[in-house]
BATORLO-861807 format. One record per residue: residue in one letter; x, y, z of N, C-alpha, C, O in turn. Coordinates in steps of 0.2 Angstrom, whole numbers, plus 5000, padded with zeros to 4 digits. Atoms other than C-alpha are relative to their C-alpha. Layout:
BEGIN
AXYZXYZXYZXYZ...
//
This chain:
BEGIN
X499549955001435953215139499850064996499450054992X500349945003435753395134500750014993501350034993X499449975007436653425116500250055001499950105000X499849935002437853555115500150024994500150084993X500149985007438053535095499350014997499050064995X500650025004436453445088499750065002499850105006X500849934997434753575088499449944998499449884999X500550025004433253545078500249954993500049904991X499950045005434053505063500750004999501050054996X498950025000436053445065500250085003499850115005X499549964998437253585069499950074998499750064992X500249934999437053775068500350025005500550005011X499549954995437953915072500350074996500350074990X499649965002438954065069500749994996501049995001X499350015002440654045059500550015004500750065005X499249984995442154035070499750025007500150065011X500049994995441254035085499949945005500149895002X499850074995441253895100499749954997499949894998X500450075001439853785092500250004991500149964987X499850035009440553815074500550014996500650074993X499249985001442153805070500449964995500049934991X499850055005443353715058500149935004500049885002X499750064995443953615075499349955001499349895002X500550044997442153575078499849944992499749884994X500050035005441953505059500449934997500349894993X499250044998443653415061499849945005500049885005X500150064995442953315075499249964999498949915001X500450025004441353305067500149934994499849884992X499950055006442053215052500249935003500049875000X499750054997443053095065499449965002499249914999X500350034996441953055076499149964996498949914999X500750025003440153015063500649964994500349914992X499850075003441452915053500249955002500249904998X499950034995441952825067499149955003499049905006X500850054999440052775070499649974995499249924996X500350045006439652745052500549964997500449944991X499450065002441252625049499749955003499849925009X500250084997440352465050499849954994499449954990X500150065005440652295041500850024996501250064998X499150025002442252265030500050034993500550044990X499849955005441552365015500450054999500750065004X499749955001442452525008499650065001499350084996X500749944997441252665018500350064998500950084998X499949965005440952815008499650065004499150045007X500449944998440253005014499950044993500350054989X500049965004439653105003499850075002499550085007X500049924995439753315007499850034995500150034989X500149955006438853434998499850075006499650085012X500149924996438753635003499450034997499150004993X500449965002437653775000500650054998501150024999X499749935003438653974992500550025004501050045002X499749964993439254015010500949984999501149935000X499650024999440954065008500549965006501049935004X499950054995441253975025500149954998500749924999X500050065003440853825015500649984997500549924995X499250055001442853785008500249985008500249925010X499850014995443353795026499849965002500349925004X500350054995442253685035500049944994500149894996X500050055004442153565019500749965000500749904999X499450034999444053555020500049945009500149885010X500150024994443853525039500049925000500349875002X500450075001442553395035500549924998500749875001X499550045004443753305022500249975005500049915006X499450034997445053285033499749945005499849885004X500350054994444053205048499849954998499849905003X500250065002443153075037500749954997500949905000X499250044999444853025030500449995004500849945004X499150024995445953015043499349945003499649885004X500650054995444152905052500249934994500149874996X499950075006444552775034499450014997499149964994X500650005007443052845023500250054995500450104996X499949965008443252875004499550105003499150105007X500449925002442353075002499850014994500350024989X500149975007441353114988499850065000499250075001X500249905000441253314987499650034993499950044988X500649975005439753384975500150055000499950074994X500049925003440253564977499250015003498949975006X500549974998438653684979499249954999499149954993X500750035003436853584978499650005006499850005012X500350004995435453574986500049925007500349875006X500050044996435053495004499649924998499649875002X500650095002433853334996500649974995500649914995X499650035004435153304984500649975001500949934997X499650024997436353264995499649925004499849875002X500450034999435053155003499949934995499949874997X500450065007434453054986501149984999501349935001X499250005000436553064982500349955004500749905002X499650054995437152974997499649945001499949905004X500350075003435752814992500549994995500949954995X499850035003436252824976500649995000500749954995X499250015000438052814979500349945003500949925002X500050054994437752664992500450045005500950015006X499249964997438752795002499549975010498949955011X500250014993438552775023499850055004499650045010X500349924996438352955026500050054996500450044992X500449935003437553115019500450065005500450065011X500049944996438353275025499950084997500450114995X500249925002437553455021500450055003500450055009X499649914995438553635026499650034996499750044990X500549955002437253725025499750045008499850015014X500349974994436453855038499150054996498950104997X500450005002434953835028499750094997500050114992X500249965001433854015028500550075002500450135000X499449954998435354105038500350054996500450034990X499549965005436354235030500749965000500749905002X499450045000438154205027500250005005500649955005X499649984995438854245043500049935005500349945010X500550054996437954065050500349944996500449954990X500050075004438353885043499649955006499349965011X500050084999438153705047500149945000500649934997X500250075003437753525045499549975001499449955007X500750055001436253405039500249955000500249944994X499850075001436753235041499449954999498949955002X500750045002435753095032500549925000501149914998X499750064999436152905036499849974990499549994986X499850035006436452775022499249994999499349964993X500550005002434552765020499450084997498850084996X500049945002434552945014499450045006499150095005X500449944993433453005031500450035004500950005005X499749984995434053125044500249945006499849905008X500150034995434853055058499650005005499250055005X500350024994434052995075500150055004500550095001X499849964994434153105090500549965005501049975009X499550054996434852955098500849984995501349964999X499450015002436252925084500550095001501150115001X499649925002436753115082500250005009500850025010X499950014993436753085104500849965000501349975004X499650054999437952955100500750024997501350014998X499549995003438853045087500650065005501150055007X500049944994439053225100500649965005501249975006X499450044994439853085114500550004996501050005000X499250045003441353035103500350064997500950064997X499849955000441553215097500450045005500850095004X499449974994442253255115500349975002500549985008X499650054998443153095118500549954994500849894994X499650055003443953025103500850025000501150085001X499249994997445853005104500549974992500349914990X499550015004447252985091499949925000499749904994X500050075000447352805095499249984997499149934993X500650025005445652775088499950004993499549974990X499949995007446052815073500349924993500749874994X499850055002446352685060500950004995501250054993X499049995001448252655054499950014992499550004988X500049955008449152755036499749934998499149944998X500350055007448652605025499250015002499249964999X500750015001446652615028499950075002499550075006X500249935001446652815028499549994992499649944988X500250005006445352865014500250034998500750074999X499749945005445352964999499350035000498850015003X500649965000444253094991500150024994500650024991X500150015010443653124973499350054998498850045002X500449935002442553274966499549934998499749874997X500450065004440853194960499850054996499650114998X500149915007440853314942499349994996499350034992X500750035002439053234937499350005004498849985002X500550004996438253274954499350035000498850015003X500649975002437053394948499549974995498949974996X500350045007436553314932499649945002499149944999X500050075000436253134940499250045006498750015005X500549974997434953264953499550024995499050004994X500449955005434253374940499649924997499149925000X500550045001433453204931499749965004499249945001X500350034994433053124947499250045000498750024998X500549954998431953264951499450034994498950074995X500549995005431253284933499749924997499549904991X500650065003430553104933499749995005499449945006X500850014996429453144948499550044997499050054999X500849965003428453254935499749954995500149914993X500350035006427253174924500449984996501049994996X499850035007427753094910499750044994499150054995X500249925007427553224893499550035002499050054999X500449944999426853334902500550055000501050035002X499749975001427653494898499850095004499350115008X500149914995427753694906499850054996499550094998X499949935006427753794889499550055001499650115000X500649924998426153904894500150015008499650025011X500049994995426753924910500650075000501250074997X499249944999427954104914500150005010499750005015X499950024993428754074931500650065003501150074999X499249994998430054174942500349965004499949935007X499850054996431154074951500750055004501250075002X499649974994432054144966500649965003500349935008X499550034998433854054970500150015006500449965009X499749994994434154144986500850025000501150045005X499450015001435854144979500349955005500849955008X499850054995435953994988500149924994500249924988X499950045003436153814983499849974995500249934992X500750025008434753774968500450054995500350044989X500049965004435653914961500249974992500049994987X500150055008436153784946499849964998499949954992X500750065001434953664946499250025000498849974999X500850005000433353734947499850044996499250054996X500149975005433453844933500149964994499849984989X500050065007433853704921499449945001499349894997X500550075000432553584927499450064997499150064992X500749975003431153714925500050014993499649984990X499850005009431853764907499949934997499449924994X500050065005432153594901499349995001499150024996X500450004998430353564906499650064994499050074992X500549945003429753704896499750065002499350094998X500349914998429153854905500750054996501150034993X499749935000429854034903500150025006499650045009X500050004994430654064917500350075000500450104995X499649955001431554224923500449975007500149935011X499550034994432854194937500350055004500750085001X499749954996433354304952500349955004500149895004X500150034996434354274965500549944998500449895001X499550055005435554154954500750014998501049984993X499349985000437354254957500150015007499950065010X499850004994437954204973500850045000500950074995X499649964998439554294981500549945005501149945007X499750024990439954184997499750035004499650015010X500249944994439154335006499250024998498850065002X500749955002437554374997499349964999498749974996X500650035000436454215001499450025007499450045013X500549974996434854235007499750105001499250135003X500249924999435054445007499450024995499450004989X500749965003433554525001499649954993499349974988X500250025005433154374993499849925002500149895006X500050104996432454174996499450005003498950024999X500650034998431054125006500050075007499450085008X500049974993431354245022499750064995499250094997X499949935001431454405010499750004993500150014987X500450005007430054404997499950054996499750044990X500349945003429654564992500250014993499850034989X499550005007430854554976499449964994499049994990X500750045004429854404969499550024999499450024993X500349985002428554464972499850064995499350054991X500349945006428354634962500649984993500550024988X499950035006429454534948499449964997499349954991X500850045004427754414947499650044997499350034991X500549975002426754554946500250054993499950054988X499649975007427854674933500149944996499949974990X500050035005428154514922499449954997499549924992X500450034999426454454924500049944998499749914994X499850105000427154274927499249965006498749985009X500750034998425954144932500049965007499649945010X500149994992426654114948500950025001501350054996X499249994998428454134957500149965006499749945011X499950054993429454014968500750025003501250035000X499549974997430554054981500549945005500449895009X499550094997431953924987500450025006501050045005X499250004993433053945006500649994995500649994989X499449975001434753965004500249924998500649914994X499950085001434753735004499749964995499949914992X500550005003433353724994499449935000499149884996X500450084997432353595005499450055003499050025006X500849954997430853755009500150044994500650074992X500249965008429953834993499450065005499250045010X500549945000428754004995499750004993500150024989X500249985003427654004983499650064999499150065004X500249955001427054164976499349994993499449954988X500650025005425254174966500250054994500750094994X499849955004424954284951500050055002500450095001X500049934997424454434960500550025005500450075009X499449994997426154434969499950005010500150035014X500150004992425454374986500349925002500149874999X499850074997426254234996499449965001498949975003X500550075001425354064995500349965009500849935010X500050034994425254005015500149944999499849924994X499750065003426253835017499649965002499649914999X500750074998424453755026499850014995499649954993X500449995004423553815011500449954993500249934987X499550045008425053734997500149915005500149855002X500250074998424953575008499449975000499349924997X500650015001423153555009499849994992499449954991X499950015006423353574988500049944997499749904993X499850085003424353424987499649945005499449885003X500350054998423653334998499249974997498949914997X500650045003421953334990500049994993499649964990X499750055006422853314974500149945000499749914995X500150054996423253164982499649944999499749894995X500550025001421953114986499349974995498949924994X500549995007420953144970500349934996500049894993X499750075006422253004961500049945007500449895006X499950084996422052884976500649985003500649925004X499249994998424052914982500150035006500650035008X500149984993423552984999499949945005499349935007X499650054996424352825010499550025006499650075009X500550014993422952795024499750095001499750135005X500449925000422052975019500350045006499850075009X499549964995423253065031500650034999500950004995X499349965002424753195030500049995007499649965011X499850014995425753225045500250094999500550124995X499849915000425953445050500550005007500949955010X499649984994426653515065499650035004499150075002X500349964995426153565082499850084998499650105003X499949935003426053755072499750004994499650054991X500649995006424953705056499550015002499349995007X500749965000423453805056499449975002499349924998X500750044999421753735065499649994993499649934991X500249995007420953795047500149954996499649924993X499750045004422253665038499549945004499249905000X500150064996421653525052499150004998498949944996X500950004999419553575050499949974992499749914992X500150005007419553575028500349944999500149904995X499850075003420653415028499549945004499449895001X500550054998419353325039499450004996499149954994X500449995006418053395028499949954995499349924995X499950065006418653295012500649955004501249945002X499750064997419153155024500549985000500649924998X499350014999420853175027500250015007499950055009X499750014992421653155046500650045000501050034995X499449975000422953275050500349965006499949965012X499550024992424353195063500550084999500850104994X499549964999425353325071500649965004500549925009X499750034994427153305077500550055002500250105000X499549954995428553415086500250044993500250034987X499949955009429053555073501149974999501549965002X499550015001430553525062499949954995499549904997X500350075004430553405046500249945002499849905004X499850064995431453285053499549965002499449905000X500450054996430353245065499250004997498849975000X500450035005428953255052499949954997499549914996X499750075003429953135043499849945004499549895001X500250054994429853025058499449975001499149925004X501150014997427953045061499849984992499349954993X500350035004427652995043500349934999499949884996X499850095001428752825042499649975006499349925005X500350044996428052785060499249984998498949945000X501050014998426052805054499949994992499449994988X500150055010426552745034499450064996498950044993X500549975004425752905026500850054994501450064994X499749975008426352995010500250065001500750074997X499849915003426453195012500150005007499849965011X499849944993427053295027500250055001500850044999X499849944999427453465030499950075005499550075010X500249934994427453635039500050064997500250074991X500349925006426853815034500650014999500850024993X499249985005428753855033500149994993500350034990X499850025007428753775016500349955001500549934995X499850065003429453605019499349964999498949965003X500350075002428553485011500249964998500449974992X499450065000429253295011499449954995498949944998X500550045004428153184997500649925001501249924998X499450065001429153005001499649964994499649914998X500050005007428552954985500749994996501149954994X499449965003429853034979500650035004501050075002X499449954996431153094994500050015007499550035010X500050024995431653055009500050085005499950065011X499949964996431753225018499450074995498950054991X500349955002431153415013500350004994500949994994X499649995006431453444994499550064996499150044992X500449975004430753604988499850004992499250014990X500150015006431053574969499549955000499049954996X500550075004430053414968499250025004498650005002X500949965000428653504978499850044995499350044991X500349975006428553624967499849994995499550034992X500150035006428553514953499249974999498849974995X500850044999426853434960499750075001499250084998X500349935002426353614962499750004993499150004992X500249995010426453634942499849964999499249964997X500550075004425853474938499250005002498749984998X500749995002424153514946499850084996499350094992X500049945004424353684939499749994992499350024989X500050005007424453604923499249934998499049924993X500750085000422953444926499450044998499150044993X500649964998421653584934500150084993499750124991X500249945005421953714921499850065003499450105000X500349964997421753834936500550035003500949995005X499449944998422953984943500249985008499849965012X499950034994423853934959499550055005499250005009X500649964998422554064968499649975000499549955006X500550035000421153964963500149935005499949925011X499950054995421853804969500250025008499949995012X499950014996422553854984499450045006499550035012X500749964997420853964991499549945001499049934997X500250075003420453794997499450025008498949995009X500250014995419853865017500250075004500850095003X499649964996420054005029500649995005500549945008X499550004995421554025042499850035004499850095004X499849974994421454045059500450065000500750074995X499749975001422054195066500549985005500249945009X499550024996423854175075500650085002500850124999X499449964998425054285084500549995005500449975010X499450044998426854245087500550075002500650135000X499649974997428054315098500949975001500849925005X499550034998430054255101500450045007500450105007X499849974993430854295118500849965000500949904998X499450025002432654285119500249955008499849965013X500050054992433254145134500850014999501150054996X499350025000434954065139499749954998499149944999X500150065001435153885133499549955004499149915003X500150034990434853835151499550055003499750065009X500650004998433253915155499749984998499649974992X500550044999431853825160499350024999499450085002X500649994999429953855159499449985003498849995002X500450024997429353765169500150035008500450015013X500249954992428853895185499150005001498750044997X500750025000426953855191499750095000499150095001X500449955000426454045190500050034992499650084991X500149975006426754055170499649934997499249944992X500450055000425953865170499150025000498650024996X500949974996424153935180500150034994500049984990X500549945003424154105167499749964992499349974988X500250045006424353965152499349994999499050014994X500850035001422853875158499250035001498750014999X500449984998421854015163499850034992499250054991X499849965006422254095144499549944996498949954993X500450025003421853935137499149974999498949954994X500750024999419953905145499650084997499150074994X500249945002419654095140500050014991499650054987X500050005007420254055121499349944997499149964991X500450045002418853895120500349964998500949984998X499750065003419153745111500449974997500849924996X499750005010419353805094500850035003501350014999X499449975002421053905100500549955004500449895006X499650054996422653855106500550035002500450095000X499549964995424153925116500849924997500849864998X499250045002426153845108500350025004500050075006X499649974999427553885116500449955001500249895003X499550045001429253805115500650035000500850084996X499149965004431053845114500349984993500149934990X499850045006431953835098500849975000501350005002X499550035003433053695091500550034998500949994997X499449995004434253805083500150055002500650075000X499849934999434153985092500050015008499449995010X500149964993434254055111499350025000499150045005X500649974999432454095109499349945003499349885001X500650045001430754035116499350034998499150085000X500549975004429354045103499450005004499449965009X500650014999427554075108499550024996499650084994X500549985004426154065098499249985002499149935005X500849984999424154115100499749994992499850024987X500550005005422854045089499450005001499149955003X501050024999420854075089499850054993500150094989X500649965004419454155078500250095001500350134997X499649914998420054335087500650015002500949995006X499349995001421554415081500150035007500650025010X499849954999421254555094500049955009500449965013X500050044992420954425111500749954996501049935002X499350055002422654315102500550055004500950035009X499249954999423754485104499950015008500450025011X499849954990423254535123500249935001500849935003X499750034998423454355126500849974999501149945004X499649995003425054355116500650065007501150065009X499549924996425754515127499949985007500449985010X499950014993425154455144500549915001500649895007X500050085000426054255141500950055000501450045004X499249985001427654365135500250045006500850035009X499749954994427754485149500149955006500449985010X500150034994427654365161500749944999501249955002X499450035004428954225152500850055003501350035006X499449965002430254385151500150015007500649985010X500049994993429854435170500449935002501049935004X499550054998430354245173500649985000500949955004X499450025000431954235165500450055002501050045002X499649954996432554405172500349985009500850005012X499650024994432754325188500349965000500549985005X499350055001434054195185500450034994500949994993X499349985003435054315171500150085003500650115002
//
């Protein structure tokens, strides 16, 4: 069946329009409580947002639909997306739900759904949840006596914030370290400046007064520039930049240049490594991790497995093949160690902690290998276009015998947007871009005929 809500990661969309709505939120609430009512205990959701003014509305929505379905709600207010995650274990709760639209600006929301085992769901539960959201009926509902209630949890962040500072070392401390820390004006905005402090660095903090309207703007992981010349004018010793959910970090070095996410995975992984916590010498990347990341981890004998982009389904690829680290250059990085999904702060904690081992500037450590070069294009589609036409299949295969061994040719639609990505990888940036230009023009020509 072709989802019309679910994507890549749960639900996404515009505000108020056909895929995201209060109504659509409203039977979301119904219909995923209606699947996670099972057994005779007292079944609990737990709902946390990101800044987005959006987020009272569809939060209310939420409420209502878990309630009226017979589950208590416990409401966190703003926090990050891992927090809800580790939150809905500790709670013994039966479900996790995020409103967030992660990286998006405000005009965009969502929801991240994590089952009672604190992982995202399945493609086949969220399939399952989708069906009963166009079919549930009044009479399914359970009768006034076993409606739920709902109850503020006013300790949500406190109960995260030490979660997340006993995956650092034990007396290991920050105080010679000067950090900036970039909020996004998104969800970490109150949590992630009290864990670096308590810890002991010197932080400065942007990006830490939300509005409702002003996450992500000219600030977060998409929109670095800020950070960056704050690293370089405070002569801090590095800078971390949080999404609007605070489940993907950008790390920035001292010389105020972005730290590539294969090069800050490759880090920890031989971090790793080095302590004998590398679970069958293997991380798990994405069809889109850098050849470079793949050659340097075989190197110092590490196995890269790739799986479908999206954490999620990194998640999945690291429970199926029992390994420790996974991630993607975006900036998730998932250490189950410590954390069932992407959780930037507890990455960047293992960040600082080699920082603080090696006695070595993030630059140093992370100058571990060259990158591939890559060039990436998005093409705008309908949902309902196809790419399977045998005359852009041939120029694929002709592209990829012409790139060799070392290169590689992606292309894909994305989980969350009308677009289909294509990316070009080899040793030659200048043979990427022509093949990049001839794969797109041809692609575009295709879907001109059917819109």
């Amino acid at each position: 069946m072709v989802k019309k809500f679910f994507g890549t990661d749960g639900i996404r969309g515009t505000v108020n329009s056909e895929i995201l709505n209060s109504e659509i939120a409203l039977k979301l609430g119904l219909a995923a409580g209606k699947v996670f009512t099972r057994g005779n205990h007292k079944h609990r959701v737990v709902i946390g947002k990101d800044t987005r003014v959006s987020g009272y509305m569809l939060e209310s929505a939420l409420e209502s639909g878990f309630t009226s379905s017979g589950m208590d709600v416990f409401l966190c207010g703003p926090i990050p997306t891992p927090a809800v995650a580790f939150l809905t274990k500790a709670l013994r709760a039966d479900l996790g739900v995020m409103i967030t639209a992660s990286h998006n600006t405000f005009e965009d929301n969502g929801f991240k759904l994590f089952g009672p085992d604190g992982y995202k769901l399945s493609d086949n539960k969220q399939s399952e949840i989708e069906d009963l959201m166009n079919s549930i009926k009044i009479k399914d509902l359970p009768k006034a006596g076993n409606i739920g209630i709902a109850k503020r949890v006013d300790d949500a962040i406190s109960r995260y914030l030490e979660f997340s500072k006993a995956t650092f070392p034990n007396m290991m401390r920050l105080d010679h370290l000067k950090i900036v820390i970039d909020c996004a004006n998104g969800a970490a905005y109150k949590v992630a400046p009290k864990i670096f402090w308590e810890l002991g660095a010197d932080i400065i903090v942007i990006g830490d007064q939300p509005n409702g309207r002003n996450i992500n703007l000219n600030c977060g992981t998409t929109n670095t520039e800020t950070i960056r010349e704050k690293v370089v004018n405070e002569k801090a010793d590095l800078g971390i930049s949080f999404d609007g959910d605070a489940d993907r970090l950008v790390i920035i070095d001292e010389n105020g240049h972005e730290v590539n996410g294969d090069h800050l995975l490759a880090m920890i992984a031989k971090n790793l490594k080095d302590k004998n916590m590398l679970q069958s010498n293997s991380i798990v990347g994405t069809i889109m991790s850098n050849k470079g990341l793949e050659e340097y981890l075989s190197e110092i004998g590490i196995n890269l497995i790739r799986s479908k982009v999206g954490d999620r389904h990194v998640v999945e690829e690291m429970r199926k093949q029992g390994v420790t680290l996974g991630g993607e250059p975006s900036g998730h990085i998932i250490i189950n160690n410590f954390c069932t999904t992407g959780d930037a702060i507890i990455a960047s904690l293992q960040v600082l902690a080699s920082i603080c081992e090696e006695k070595k500037s993030i630059s140093e450590l992370t100058n571990l290998f060259p990158l591939y070069h890559q060039a990436h294009n998005s093409i705008q589609c309908n949902s309902s276009d196809s790419l399977d036409d045998p005359l852009i299949n041939k120029l694929i295969e002709e592209k990829k015998d012409k790139l060799g061994k070392k290169g590689r040719i992606i292309i894909r639609k994305s989980g969350t947007e009308p677009i289909v990505r294509v990316m070009i990888e080899s040793e030659d940036s200048d043979l990427n871009s022509d093949i990049l230009g001839e794969i797109s023009f041809r692609i575009k020509e295709h879907f001109s005929k059917y819109n």
